[in-house]
C-alpha positions in Angstrom: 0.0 0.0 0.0 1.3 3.4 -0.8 1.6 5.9 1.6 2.2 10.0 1.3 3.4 12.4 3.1 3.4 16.6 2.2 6.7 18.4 4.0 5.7 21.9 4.2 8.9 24.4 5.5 9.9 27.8 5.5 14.0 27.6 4.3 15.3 26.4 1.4 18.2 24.8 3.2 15.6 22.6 5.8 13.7 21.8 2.3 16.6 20.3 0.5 17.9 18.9 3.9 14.6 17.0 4.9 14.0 16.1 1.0 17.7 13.8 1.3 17.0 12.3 4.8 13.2 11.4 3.1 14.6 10.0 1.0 17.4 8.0 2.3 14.3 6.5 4.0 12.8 5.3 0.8 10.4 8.5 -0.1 10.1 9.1 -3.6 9.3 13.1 -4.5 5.9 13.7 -6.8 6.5 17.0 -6.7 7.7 20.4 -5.2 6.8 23.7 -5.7 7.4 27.0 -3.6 4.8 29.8 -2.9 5.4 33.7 -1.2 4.1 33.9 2.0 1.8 36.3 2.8 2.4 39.4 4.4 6.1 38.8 4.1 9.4 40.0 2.8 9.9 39.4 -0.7 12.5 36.9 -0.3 10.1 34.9 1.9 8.6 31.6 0.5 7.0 28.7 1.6 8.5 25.2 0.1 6.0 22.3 -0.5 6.3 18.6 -1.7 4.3 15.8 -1.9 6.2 12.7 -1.5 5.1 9.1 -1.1 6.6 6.0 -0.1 6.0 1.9 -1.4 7.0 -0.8 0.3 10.2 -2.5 -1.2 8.7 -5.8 -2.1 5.5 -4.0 -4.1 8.0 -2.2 -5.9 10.4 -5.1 -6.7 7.1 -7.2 -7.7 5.9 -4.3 -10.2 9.5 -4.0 -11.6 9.3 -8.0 -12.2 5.9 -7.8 -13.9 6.8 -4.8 -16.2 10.3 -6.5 -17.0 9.2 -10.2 -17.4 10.3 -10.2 -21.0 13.8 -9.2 -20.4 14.3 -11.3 -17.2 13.0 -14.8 -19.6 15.6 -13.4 -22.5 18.6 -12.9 -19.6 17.5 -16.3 -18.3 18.0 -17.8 -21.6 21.4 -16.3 -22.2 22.4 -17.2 -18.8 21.3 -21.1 -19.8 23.5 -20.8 -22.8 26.4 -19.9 -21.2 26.3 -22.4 -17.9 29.4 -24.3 -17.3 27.7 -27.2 -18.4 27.0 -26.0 -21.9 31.0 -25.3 -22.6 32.3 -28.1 -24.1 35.7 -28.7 -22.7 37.2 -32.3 -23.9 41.2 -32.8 -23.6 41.6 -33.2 -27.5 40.4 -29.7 -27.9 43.7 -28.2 -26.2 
């Protein structure tokens, strides 16, 4: 199940700092976007981003599905080049 999470700060340095430590946690960013606050200086914005987060195996089971094609052609190339398919007889030496 997918889960979300909106970070909402007031410095650019605490939004790039808590966007790396979300996602060193496995948060994926949708998207950011910065807004003036009101009433404030104009250098003054708000920083916004929607983030959300999938557990690993979901993920891993999506990628499989999407890639299943290229995992069967690997697997087949992998089969044709097994030690047991090399055919090493003295004579050949």
């Amino acid at each position: 199940m997918k889960r979300y999470k909106v970070l909402q700060v007031s410095s650019a340095e605490a939004f790039e700092t808590s966007l790396n430590e979300l996602a060193h946690a496995g948060w994926k960013l949708i998207t950011a976007n910065m807004a003036p606050l009101p009433d404030a200086a104009d250098d003054d914005f708000a920083y916004f981003a929607l983030l959300e987060n999938v557990p690993i195996e979901t993920e891993l089971q999506q990628l499989m599905e999407e890639n299943s094609d290229e995992l069967n052609a690997l697997d087949a190339l992998d089969s044709q080049n097994s030690p047991d398919s090399v055919d090493l007889s003295p004579s050949d030496n």
